[in-house]
C-alpha positions, 0 to 999 in steps of 0.5 A: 886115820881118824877114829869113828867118834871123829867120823861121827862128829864131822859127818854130822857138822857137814849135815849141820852146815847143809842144814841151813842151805836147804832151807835158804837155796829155794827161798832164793829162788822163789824171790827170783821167780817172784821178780822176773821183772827185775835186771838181777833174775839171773843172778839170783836164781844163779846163787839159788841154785848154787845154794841148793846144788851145795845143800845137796853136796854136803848132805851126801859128804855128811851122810857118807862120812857118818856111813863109813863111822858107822860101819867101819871094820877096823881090825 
């Protein structure tokens, strides 16, 4: 079992790679959306929302994990 210290710091490393993600999935989008016109609209808006589906998923794993090193009851 890991100690809460290392529940912590992996906690916030899932929160630091979601970081980016938040920030990168919709502007991916928006160049889709801007370019409707072009052959890849799909493939883009695709990766966009896959970037923003797995910020979303990183960000719960990173918060769940800080959650149980915050308010583990180890006895």
């Amino acid at each position: 079992m890991a100690t809460n210290k290392e529940l912590l710091s992996k906690g916030v490393k899932y929160l630091f790679g979601a970081l980016p993600l938040m920030f990168i999935g919709p502007s991916v989008m928006y160049n889709a959306f801007m370019n409707k016109k072009n052959d890849f609209h799909y493939v883009v808006l695709s990766v966009g929302c896959l970037l923003c589906i797995t910020a979303v998923v990183l960000a719960f794993i990173g918060l769940n994990t800080i959650v149980k090193a915050v308010f583990n009851d180890e006895k």
